[in-house]
C-alpha positions as CSV (number, residue, x, y, z in Angstrom):
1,X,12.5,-30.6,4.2
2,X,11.9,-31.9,0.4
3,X,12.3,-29.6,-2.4
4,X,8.7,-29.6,-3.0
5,X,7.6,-28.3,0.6
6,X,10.8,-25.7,0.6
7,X,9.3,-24.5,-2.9
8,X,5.7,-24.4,-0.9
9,X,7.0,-22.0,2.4
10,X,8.9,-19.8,-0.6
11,X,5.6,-19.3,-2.0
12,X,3.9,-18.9,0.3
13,X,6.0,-16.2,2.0
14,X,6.2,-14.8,-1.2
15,X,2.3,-14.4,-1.0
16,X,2.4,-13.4,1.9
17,X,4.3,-10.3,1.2
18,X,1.9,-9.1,-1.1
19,X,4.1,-10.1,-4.4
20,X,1.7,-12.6,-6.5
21,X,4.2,-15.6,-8.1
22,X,3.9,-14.5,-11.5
23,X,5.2,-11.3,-11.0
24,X,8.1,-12.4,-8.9
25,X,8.9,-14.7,-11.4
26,X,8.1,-12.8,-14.7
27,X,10.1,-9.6,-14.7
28,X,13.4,-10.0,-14.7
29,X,16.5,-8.4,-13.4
30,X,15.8,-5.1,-11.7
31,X,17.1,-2.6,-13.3
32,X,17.1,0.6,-11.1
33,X,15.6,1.4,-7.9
34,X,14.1,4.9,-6.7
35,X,12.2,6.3,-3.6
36,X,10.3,9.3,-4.6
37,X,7.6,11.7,-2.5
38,X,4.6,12.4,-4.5
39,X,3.5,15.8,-3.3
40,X,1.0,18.1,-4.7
41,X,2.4,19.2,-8.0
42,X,2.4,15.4,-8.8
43,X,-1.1,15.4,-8.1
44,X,-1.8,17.4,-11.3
45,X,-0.9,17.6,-14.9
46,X,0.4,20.7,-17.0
47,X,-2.7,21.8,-16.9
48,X,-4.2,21.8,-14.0
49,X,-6.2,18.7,-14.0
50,X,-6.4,16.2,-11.1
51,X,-4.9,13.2,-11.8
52,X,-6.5,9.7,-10.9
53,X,-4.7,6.8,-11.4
54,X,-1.6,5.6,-10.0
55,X,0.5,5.8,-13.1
56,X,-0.7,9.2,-14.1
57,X,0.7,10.5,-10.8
58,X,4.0,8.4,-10.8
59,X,4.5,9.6,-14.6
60,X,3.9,13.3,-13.5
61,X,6.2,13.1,-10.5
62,X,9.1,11.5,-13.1
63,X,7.9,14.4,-15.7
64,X,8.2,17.1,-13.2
65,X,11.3,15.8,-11.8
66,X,13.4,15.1,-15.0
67,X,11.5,17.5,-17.4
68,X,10.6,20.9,-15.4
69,X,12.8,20.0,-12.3
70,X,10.1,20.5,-9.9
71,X,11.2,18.3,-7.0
72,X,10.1,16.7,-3.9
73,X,13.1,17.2,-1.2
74,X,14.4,13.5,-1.4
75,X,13.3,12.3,-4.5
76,X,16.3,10.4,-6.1
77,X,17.3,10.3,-9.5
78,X,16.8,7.4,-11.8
79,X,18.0,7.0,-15.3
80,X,15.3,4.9,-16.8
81,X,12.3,7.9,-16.6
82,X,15.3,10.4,-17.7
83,X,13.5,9.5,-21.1
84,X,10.3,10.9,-21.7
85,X,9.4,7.7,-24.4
86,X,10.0,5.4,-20.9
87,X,7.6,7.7,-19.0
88,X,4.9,7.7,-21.7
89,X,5.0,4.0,-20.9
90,X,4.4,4.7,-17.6
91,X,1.3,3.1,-18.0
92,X,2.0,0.3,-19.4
93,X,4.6,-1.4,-17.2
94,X,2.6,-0.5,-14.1
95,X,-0.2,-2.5,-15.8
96,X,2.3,-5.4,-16.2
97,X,3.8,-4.7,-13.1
98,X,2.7,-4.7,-9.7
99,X,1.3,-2.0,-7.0
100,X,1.2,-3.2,-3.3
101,X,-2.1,-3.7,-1.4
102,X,-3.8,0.0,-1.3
103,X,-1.1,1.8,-2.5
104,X,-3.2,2.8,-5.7
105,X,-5.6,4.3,-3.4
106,X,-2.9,5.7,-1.6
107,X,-1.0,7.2,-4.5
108,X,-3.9,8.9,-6.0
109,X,-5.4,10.3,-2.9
110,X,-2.5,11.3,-0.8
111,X,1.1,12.2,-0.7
112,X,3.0,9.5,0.3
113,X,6.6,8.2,-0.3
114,X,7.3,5.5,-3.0
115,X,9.3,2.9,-3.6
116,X,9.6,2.0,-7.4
117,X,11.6,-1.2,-8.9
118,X,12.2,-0.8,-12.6
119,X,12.2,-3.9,-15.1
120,X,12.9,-3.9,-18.4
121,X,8.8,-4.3,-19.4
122,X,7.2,-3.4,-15.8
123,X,7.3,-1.4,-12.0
124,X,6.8,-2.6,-9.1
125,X,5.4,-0.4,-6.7
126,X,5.0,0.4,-3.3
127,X,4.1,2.9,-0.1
128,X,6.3,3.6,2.2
């Protein structure tokens, strides 16, 4: 197999996985790695409002967990959203990050289980 066709199937499986080439390439080193459960205290901000975007709800669940230690049982601890300025950019790095598939949907409108790779200017995330 040449180079060029090897680079091809990479990209393709790559693709194929849901992770478009830019963003597998862009982001760097990972830096940490959490699974967290979004239950329904992440669902809602300090006052009572729904939320209803992804990174509203994955912001919460960080704010609730490091902030007013209202946990999930299993959420793990991660270092990076210890810092309430990296979780008011919350919304940024998902923007220049990645969510899988329907996991927006999902996020929003259920609880599910996350997985969340941190980069230095972006997360990826997805449902497990």
């Amino acid at each position: 197999m040449t180079a060029k066709r090897l680079f091809a199937a990479i990209g393709l499986a790559v693709l194929a996985a849901g992770v478009p080439l830019a963003a597998a390439n862009a982001q760097g080193p990972i830096l940490e790695t959490y699974t967290a459960f979004l239950g329904p205290a992440d669902h809602f901000n300090s006052r009572g409002a729904r939320l209803t975007a992804p990174w509203q709800v994955i912001r919460q669940d960080r704010a609730n967990f490091h902030a007013l230690g209202v946990r999930d049982p299993g959420d793990e601890y991660d270092d990076f959203f210890a810092s309430k300025a990296n979780r008011n950019r919350m919304e940024q790095l998902i923007l220049h990050g990645y969510i899988e598939g329907n996991a927006g949907w999902r996020i929003v409108n259920e609880n599910v289980w996350i997985r969340v790779e941190v980069y230095q200017n972006s997360v990826a995330v997805s449902v497990q």
